[in-house]
C-alpha positions as CSV (number, residue, x, y, z in Angstrom):
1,X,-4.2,-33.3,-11.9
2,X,-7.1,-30.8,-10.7
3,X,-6.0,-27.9,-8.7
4,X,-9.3,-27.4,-7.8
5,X,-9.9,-27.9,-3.7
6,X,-12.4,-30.7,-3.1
7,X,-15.7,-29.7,-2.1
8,X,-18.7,-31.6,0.2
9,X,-22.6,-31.4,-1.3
10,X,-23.0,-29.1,1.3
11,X,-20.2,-27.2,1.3
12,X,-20.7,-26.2,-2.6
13,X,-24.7,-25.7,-1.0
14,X,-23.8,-22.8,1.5
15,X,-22.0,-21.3,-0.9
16,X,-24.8,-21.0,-3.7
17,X,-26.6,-19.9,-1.1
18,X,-24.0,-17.3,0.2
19,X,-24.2,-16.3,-3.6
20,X,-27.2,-15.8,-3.9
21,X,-27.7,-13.9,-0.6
22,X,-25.0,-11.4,-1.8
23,X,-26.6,-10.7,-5.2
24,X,-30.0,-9.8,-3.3
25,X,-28.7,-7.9,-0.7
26,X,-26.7,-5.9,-3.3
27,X,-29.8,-4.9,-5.6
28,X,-32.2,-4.2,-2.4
29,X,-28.9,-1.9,-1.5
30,X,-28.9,0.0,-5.1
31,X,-32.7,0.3,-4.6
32,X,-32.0,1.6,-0.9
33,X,-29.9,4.6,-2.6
34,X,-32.8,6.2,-4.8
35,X,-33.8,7.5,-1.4
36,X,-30.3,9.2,-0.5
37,X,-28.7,11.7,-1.8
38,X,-25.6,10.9,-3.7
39,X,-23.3,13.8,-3.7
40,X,-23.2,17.0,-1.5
41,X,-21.9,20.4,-2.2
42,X,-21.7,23.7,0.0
43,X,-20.8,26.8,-0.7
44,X,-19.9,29.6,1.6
45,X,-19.3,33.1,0.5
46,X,-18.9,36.5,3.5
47,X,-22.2,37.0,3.4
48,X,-23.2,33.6,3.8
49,X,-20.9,32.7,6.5
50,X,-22.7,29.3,7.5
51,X,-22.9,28.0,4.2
52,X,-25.7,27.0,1.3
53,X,-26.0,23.3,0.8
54,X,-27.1,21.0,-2.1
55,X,-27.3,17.7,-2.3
56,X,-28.3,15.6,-5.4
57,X,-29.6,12.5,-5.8
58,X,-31.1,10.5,-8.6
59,X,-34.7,11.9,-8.7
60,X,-33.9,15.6,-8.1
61,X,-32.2,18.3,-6.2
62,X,-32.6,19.4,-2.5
63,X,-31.3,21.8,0.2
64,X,-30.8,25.7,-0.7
65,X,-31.4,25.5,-4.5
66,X,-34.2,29.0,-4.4
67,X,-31.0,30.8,-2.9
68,X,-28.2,29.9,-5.1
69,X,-30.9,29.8,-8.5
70,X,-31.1,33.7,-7.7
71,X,-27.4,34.2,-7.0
72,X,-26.7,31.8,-10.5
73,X,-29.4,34.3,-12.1
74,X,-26.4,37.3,-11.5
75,X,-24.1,35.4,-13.9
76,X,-26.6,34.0,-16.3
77,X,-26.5,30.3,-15.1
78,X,-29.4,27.9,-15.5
79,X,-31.7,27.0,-13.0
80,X,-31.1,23.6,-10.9
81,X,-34.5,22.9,-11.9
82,X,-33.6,22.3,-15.9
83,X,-31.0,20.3,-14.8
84,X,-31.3,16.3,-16.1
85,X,-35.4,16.5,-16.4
86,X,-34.9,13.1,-18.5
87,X,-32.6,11.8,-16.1
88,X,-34.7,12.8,-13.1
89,X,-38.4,11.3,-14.5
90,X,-36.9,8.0,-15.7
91,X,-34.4,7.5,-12.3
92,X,-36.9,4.9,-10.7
93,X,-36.8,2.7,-13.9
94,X,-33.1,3.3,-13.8
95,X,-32.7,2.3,-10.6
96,X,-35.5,-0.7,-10.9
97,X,-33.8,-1.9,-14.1
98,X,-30.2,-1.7,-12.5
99,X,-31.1,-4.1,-9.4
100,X,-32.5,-7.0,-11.3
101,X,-30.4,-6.6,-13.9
102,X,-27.6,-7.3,-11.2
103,X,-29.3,-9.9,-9.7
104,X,-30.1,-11.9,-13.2
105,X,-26.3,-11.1,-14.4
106,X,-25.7,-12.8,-11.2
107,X,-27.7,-16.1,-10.8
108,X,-28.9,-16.1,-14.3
109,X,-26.1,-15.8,-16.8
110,X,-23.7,-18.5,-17.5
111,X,-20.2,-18.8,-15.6
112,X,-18.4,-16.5,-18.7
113,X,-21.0,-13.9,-18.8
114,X,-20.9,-13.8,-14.7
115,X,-19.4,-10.5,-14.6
116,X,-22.1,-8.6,-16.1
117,X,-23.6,-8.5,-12.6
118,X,-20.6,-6.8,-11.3
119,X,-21.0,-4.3,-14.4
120,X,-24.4,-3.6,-14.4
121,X,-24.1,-2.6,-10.7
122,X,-21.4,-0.4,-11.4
123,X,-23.5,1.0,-14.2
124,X,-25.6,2.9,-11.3
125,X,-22.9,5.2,-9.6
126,X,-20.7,5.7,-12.5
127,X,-23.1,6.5,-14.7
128,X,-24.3,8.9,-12.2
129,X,-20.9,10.7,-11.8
130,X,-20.7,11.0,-15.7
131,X,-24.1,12.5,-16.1
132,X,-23.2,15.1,-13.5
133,X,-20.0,15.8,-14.9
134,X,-21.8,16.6,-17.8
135,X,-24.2,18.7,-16.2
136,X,-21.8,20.9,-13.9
137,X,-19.8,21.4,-17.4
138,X,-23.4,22.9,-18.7
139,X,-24.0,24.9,-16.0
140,X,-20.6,26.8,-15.8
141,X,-20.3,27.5,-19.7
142,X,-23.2,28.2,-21.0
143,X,-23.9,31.1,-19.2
144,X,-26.3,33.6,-20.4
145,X,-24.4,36.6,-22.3
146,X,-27.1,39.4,-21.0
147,X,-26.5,38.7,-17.5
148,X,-25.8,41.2,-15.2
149,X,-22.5,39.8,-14.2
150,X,-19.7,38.9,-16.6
151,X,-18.2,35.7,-15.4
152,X,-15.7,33.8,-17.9
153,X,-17.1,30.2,-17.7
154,X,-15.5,27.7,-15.5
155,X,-16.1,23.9,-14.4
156,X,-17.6,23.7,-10.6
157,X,-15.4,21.1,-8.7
158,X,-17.0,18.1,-8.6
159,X,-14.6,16.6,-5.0
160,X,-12.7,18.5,-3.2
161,X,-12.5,22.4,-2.4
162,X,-12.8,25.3,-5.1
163,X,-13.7,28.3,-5.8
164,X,-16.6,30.3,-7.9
165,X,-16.3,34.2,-7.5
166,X,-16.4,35.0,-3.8
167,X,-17.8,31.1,-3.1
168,X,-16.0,28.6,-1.9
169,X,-17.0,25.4,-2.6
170,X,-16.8,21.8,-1.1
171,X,-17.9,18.6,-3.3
172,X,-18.2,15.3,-1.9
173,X,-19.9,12.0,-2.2
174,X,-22.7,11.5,-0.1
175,X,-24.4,8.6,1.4
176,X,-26.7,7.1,-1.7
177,X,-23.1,7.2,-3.8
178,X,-21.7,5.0,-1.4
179,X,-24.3,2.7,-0.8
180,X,-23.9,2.1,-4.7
181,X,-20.8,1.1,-4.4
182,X,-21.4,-1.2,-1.7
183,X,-23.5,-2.9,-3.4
184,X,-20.9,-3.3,-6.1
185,X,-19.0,-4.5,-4.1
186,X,-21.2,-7.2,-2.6
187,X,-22.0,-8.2,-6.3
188,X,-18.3,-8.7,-7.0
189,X,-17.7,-10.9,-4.2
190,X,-21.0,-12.7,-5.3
191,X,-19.2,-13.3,-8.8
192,X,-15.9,-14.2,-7.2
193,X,-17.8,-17.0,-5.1
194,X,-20.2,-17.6,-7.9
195,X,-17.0,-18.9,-10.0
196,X,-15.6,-21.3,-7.5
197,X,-19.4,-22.6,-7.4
198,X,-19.5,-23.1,-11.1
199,X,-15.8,-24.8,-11.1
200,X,-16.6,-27.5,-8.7
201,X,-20.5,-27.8,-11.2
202,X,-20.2,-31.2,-13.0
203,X,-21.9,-28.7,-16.0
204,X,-19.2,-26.3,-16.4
205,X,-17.7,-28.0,-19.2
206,X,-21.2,-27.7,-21.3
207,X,-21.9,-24.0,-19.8
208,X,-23.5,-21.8,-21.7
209,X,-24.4,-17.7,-21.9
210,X,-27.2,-18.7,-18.9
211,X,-27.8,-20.9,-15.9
212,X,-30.2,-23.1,-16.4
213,X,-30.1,-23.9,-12.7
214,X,-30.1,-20.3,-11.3
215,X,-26.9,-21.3,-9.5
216,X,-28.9,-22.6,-6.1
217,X,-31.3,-25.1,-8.3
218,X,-28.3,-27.7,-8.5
219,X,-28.2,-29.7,-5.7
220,X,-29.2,-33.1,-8.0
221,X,-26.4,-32.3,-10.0
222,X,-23.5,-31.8,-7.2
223,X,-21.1,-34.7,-6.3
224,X,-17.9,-34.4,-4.1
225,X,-15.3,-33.6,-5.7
């Protein structure tokens, strides 16, 4: 006997649609978070006793980045400016590529392949935190031997407090990072409800890597369970 809970035409039909409303609303949210910055740090030092401030996001760096290039220049560090170039010129592709890739892994793949929406969405903030990681591990050992201060090279915190010489530093995410992950989040119940959408689908037994229907296209094909 089915375990599966009977269903109405239109009950299945809001719930496509609830699908697919998710699944947009989660790109257009990833899209939303180019323009935000996604992780903030501040350093504050005696003679900088209200603080210097950076925040990154994924097409650049802002806040006090002049100030702490010179102070970085003392201990040989890089300038922010050299920091993910590549990264930084390709982040609106990135970010383009990430939302309909999330909304196509969504409506568009088959019922097995459904999670790739969840993962391509996820793709966006992780792969953010990974780069970054990489590039704060740059910054803080390979430091320029000729500098004019020695400084034995070290890994910046990337949450939380720390400290850098007389710095002391704060690292958290900001509000682009989160908006990433709420739009992971929206994907994922998209797939959860997608699931229960493509159980109750008289085609499920034939389903294949994509959706020929775009799960809302399949209102000829519905009958109560």
């Amino acid at each position: 006997m089915s375990n599966l809970v009977p269903r109405t035409p239109d009950m299945q039909r809001r719930r496509r649609w609830l699908v697919l409303f998710l699944a947009i609303g989660g790109a257009l949210l990833l899209m939303a978070s180019y323009q935000l910055p996604y992780w903030h740090f501040k350093l504050v030092a005696p003679q900088y006793p209200k603080g210097l401030s950076l925040e990154i996001g994924l097409s650049g760096i802002t806040g006090d980045v002049a100030e702490i290039d010179i102070l970085n220049h003392y201990i040989g560090m890089m300038k922010m400016s050299t920091a993910a170039s590549l990264e930084r010129a390709m982040s609106v592709y990135i970010v383009s590529i990430a939302a309909l890739g999330t909304l196509a892994g969504v409506i568009a793949t088959g019922k097995r392949l459904g999670w790739l929406g969840v993962a391509v969405a996820l793709g966006l903030p992780l792969g953010f935190l990974v780069d970054t990681t990489y590039w704060m591990y740059r910054f803080g050992h390979e430091l320029e031997p000729q500098a004019p201060l020695k400084f034995s090279p070290f890994m910046p915190v990337l949450v939380g407090k720390g400290t850098i010489g007389q710095f002391h530093t704060t690292a958290w995410p900001a509000a682009g990072f989160w908006m990433a992950i709420a739009a992971s989040l929206m994907v994922a119940v998209a797939v959860y409800l997608r699931k229960q959408v493509c159980d109750h689908c008289p085609k499920t037994a034939t389903c294949g890597k994509t959706c020929n229907h775009l799960i809302v296209f399949t209102s000829s094909l519905e009958t109560p369970s």
